[in-house]
N, C-alpha and C positions, 0 to 999 in steps of 0.2 A: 238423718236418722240412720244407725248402722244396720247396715242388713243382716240376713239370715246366715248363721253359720254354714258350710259346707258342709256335705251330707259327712266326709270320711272323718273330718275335729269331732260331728258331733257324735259319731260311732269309738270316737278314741275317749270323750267324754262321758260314753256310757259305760264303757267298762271301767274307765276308773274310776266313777259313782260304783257301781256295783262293787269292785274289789277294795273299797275304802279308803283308794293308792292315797296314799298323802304327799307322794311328790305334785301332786297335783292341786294340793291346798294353794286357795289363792286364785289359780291360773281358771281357777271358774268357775260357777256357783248354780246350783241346782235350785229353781225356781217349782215346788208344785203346785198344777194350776186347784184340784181338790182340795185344798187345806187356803193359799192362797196364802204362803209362808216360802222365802226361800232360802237355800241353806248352803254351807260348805261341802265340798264332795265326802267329807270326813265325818258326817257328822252322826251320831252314834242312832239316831233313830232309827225306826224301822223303812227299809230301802221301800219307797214308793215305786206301782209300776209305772214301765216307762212312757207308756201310752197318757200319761199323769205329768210329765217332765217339759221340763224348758230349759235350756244352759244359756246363760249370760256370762260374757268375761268380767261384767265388770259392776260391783255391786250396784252404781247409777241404773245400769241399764234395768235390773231386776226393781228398782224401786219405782225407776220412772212410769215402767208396767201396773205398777199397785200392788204389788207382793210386798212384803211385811218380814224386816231380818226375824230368823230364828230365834228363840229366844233359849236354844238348848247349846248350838255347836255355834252360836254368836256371828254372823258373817263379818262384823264389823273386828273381830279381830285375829282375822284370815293374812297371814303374810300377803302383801303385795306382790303382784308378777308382771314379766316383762310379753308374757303370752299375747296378753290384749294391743301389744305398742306393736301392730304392723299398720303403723303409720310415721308421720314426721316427726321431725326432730321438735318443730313448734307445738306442735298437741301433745308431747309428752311434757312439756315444757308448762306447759299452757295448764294441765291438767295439774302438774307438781304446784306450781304457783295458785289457782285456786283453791288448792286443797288447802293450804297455809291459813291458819289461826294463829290473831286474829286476824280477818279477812281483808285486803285491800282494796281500794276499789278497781273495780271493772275496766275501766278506762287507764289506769295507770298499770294494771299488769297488761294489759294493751301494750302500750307505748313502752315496756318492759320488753315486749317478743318481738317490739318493731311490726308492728302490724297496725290495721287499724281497729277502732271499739267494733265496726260491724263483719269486720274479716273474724275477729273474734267470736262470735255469735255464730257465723256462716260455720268454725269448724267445731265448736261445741254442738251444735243442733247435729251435722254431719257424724260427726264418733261418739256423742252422749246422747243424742236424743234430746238435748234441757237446752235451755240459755245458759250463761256464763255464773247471774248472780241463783241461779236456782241450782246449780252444780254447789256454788259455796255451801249452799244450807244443808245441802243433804249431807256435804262433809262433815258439817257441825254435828247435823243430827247424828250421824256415825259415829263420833268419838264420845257425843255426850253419852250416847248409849251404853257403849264401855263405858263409860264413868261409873253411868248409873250402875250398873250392874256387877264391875268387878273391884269398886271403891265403897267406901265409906262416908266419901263426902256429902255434907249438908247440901242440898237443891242449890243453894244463891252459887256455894261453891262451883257444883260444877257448870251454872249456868256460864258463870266469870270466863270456868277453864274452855269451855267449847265455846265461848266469844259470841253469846249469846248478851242483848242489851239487858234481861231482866228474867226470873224465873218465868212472865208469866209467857212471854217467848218463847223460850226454852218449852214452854209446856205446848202452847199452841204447834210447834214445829215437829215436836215427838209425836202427837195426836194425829198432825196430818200424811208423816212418812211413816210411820210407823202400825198406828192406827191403835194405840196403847194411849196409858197415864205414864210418866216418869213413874207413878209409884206401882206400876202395872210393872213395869221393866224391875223396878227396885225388888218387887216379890219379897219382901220383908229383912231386905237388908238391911241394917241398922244405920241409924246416920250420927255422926259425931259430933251436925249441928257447926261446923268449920273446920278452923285447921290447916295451915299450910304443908301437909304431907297426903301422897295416896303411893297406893301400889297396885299397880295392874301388870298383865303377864303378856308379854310381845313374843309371839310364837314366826320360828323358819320351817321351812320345809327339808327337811332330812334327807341325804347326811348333814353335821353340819360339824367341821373338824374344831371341836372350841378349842384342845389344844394347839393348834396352830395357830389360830387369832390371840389364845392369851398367851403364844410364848411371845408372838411378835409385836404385842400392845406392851406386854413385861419388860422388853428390851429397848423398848421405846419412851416406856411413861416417867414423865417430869414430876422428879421427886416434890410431895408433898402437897401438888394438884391431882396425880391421879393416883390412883392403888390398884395394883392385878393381884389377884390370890389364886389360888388353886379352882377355884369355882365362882371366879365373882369378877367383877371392872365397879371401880367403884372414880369420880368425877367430883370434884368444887365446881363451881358454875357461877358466875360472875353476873355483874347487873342485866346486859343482852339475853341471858340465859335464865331469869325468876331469882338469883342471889339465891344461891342454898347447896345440895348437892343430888347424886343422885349413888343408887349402887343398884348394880344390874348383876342377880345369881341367877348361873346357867342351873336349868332344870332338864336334863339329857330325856327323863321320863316322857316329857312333858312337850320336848321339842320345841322348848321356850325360853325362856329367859323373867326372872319375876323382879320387876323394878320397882324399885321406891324412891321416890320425889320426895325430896323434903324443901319447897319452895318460898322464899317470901310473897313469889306475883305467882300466884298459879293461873292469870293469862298469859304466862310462857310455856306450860305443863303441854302443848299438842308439839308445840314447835321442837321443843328438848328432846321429846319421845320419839319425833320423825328424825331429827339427826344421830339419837342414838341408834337407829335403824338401822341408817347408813355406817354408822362406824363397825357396827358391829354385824354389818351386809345380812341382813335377815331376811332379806327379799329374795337372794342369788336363785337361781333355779338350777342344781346340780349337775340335776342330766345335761340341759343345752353347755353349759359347760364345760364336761368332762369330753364329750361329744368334739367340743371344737377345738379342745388340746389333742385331744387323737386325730383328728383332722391335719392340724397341726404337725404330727409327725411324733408327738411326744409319748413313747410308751406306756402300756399299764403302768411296766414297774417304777416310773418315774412320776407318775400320776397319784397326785395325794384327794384321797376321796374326804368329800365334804368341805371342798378347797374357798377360802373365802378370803375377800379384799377388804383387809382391815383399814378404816376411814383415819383421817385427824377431825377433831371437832370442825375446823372453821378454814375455810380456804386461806385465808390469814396467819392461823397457824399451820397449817399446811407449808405457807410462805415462806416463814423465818424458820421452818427446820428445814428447810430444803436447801436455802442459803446459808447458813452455818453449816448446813452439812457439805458442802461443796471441797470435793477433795479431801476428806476422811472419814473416819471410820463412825460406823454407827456411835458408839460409848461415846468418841470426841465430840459428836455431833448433839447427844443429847445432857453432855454436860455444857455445854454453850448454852443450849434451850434452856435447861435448870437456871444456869447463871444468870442470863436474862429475867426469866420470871421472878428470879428472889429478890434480884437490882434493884425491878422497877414496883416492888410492891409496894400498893400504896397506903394500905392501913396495917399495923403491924400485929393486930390485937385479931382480924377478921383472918376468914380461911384464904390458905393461897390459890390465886387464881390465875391463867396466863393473861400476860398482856394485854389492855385495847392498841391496835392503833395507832389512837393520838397519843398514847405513852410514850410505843415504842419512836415514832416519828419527833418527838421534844426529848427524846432523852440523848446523853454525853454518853456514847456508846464505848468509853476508853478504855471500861474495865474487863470485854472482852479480849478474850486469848484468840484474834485472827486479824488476816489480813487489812489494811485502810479500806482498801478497794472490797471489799467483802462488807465492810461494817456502812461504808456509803452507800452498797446497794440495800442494804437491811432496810436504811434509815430512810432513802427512798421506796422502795418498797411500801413499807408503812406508811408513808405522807400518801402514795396513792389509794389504798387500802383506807384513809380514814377520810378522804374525799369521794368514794366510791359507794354507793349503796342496794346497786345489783350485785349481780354476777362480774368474778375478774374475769376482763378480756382479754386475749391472749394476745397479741397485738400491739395492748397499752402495755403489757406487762413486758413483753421482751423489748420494750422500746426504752426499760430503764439501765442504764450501765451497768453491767453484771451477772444480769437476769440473761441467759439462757436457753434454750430449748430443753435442755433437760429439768432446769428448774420449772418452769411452765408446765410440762409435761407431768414432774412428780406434783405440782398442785392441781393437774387436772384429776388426776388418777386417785390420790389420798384425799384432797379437798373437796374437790367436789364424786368424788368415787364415780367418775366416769369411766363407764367397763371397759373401753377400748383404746387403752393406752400403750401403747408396746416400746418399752427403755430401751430402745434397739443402743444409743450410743454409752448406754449402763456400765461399767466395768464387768460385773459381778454378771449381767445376764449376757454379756457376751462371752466372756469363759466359759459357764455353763453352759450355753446353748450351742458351742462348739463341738459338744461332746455328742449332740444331733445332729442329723439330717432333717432341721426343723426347718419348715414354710411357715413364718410368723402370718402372712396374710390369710393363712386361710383358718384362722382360730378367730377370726374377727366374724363376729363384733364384740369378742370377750377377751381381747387381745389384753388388758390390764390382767387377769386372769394366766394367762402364760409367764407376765413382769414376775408377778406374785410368785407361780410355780419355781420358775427358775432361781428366784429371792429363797425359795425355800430347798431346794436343793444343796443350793452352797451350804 
C-alpha cells in the first residue's frame, strides 16, 4: 500500500487546489472526505476546506478508498503525470501495460516485465494499493466513464470500447467504482443506439507549443496517410488500429485537443486514444521540463515554452523512417517513407495506410532511391518487427546489419517517446549545442527533450 504523502508535496498541493494552477492537472487529485467525491485540482466547484481534503497522485488510489470520480471536472480525463512514477522503471511499465484495453492476462503481462505473476501482485499492492486484475477494471471503469459521459454511444457500444464482456458488466462495475448507473453518468445524454464513430476531448497541461508539434508533424507527415492543418492532425488507421480514421483539433481555450474516431472495431477506440497521447505528448509536465534544460545549461532565450516530443505512431514506423532517413535530409527521408507506403499498398479502393511488417519484410524493395546495404537493413528490420510482439529490444535491434545506435536511439525517443533520449552523435544537435556550454546529463531524465530543443533551434 503507498504511503502518506510528505507533509511539504502536500502543502505544494494545497495551494495549487486553492489557486486552481492547472499545471498541476493530473499530477493529483483531491479526494473530499464530506461529499465522498474526488476531483481534479482544477475543477470549477466550490474550493472545500482543507480540513475536508485528501491528495492522491493517482486516480486508483482515490477509488481504492471509496471515493467516487467527479462528475463535474471528470477525473478520468485529467492528463496523465510523471509526478506519481517515483518508482521503477518495472511499475511504470507494469502500470502502462495494465492500463491496455482490451486487457491481457495477468500472467503474460507478467512474463512481458520478466518478472514473476506474484512479484507482480507484490508491486501492484505496494504502489496501488489493488491486485493486478483489479487495477485492469478500474482502468475500464475510467475510460467507460468518459465514454459515457463525453460520447454518444449506445451502452453495448461503449461496453465493446472499454472491453467490457457484456453491458451488464459494464453496468455492475460502474455501480461498484463508481457508485452511479451508466445512465446516472449519462445524465440525459443522448445515445445514437451504435455507430462506429465518437469524439471525446484529451486535455494537456499548459503551455503547450501546438505550433511546434504541428510544424514538425507537417514536415514529417506521409502524403495521403496523415494531414497537419493549421489547428488539426488528422490519421488513416489500419486493421491493428479499428480500420477507420481519426482527426484531432487543438482547442488552445480548452487545453485540449477534441478527437473524433471514426472506427470499424471500436475495441481499438482506448488503445488509438493512448497512443495519440503519446504522439501528440499530452502528458509532458512543462515546468519539470523547462527546469532541466535550464539545468542543462540552455538559456531562456533558447528555451521554447510549452516544448513537446512529437511521437511516430508505432515503433515500426518509427523504424523505417529512421533507416531511410540515414544520411539525409529530412524532405529525402520522408519521400522514401511516402514511396514505400504507396508501393506497398494493398487495396487500392481503401484509405492509405502505412505498412504492416509482414509487407514490408516480403516486399522487392528495388524501387527505392538508396543504398543495398540500407534497403537489406529495412527488410531485416521488418522480418523482426513482424516476429516480435512486445516491446523492440534494443540489443536485438542493433544486432541487425545497419541498425545503429543512432537508429535505436531515434526509435526509442519517437517510437516509443521515451523522455530520455540524448542524439549526442546527431549532426544537427551537435552544431547547435556547440553554440552552448551545455551539460546534457544533467537535463536528465528529459534528455529527449534537449534532442527536441536543439532539433528546433536549427
Amino acid at each position: 500500500m503507498t504511503s502518506a504523502l510528505p507533509a511539504t508535496v502536500e502543502q505544494q498541493y494545497a495551494r495549487a487546489r486553492l489557486s486552481r494552477d492547472r499545471r498541476f492537472d493530473g499530477v493529483f487529485f483531491v479526494a473530499v472526505t464530506s461529499t465522498g467525491i474526488f476531483c481534479r485540482p482544477v475543477c470549477p466547484a466550490r474550493l472545500p476546506a482543507e480540513r475536508n481534503v485528501r491528495y492522491f497522485t493517482h486516480a486508483t488510489h482515490a477509488l481504492r478508498e471509496g471515493f467516487r470520480p467527479c462528475l463535474r471536472c471528470r477525473p478520468d480525463s485529467a492528463p496523465q503525470s510523471y509526478a506519481w512514477l517515483g518508482v521503477t522503471t518495472t511499475v511504470r511499465r507494469a502500470a502502462a501495460l495494465l492500463s491496455e484495453i482490451p486487457a491481457a492476462p495477468v500472467a503474460d503481462i507478467a512474463a512481458r516485465l520478466g518478472i514473476s505473476t506474484r512479484y507482480l501482485h507484490v508491486l501492484m499492492q505496494r504502489h496501488f494499493g489493488v491486485a493486478p486484475k483489479t487495477f485492469q477494471i478500474m482502468q475500464r471503469v475510467l475510460f467507460a466513464k468518459q465514454l459515457l459521459q463525453q460520447t454518444e454511444l449506445g451502452m453495448d457500444d461503449v461496453a465493446v470500447s472499454a472491453g467490457f464482456a457484456s453491458t451488464r458488466q459494464l453496468q455492475r462495475a460502474i455501480k461498484q467504482y463508481c457508485q452511479l448507473t451508466p445512465g446516472d453518468l449519462r445524465r440525459g445524454q443522448p445515445q445514437t443506439g451504435g455507430g462506429p464513430s465518437l469524439t471525446v476531448l484529451l486535455r494537456y497541461r499548459p503551455p503547450y507549443n501546438w505550433p511546434q508539434v504541428r510544424d514538425f508533424l507537417k514536415a514529417r507527415a506521409i502524403e495521403q496517410v496523415e494531414h497537419v492543418g493549421e489547428q488539426h492532425y488528422r490519421r488513416n488507421l489500419g486493421s491493428a488500429d479499428g480500420d477507420g480514421t481519426l482527426t484531432a483539433e487543438h482547442l488552445p481555450d480548452m487545453h485540449g485537443f477534441r478527437v473524433t474516431l471514426q472506427l470499424a472495431n471500436l475495441s481499438a477506440a482506448h488503445r488509438v486514444l493512448n497512443t495519440l497521447r503519446r504522439v501528440l505528448d499530452l502528458d509532458a509536465e512543462p515546468g519539470l521540463i523547462d527546469t532541466a534544460l535550464n539545468q542543462a545549461g540552455l538559456p531562456t532565450a533558447a528555451r521554447t515554452e510549452g516544448l513537446r516530443l512529437p511521437g511516430c505512431w508505432s515503433e515500426f514506423e518509427a523504424g523505417c523512417r529512421a533507416i531511410v532517413g540515414q544520411q539525409v535530409s529530412v524532405k529525402a527521408a520522408i519521400g522514401q517513407v511516402t514511396a514505400l507506403t504507396h508501393a506497398l499498398q494493398s487495396d487500392d479502393k481503401a484509405p492509405m495506410t502505412f505498412p504492416t511488417p509482414e509487407a514490408v519484410a516480403g516486399a522487392d524493395l528495388a524501387f527505392l532511391k538508396m543504398p543495398g546495404a540500407r534497403k537489406r537493413a529495412l527488410s531485416a528490420f521488418a522480418e523482426y518487427a513482424a516476429a516480435t510482439s512486445a516491446e523492440f529490444d534494443a540489443e536485438a535491434l542493433l544486432a541487425i546489419k545497419g541498425v545503429g545506435p543512432w537508429t535505436v536511439n531515434y526509435v526509442r525517443m519517437r517510437g516509443a517517446s521515451e523522455p530520455d533520449i540524448y542524439l549526442h552523435g546527431d549532426l544537427v544537435v551537435r552544431k547547435v549545442a556547440s553554440r552552448f556550454a551545455l551539460r546534457p546529463d544533467e537535463a536528465a531524465p528529459w534528455r529527449s527533450y534537449l534532442t527536441l530543443q536543439l532539433w528546433h533551434l536549427a
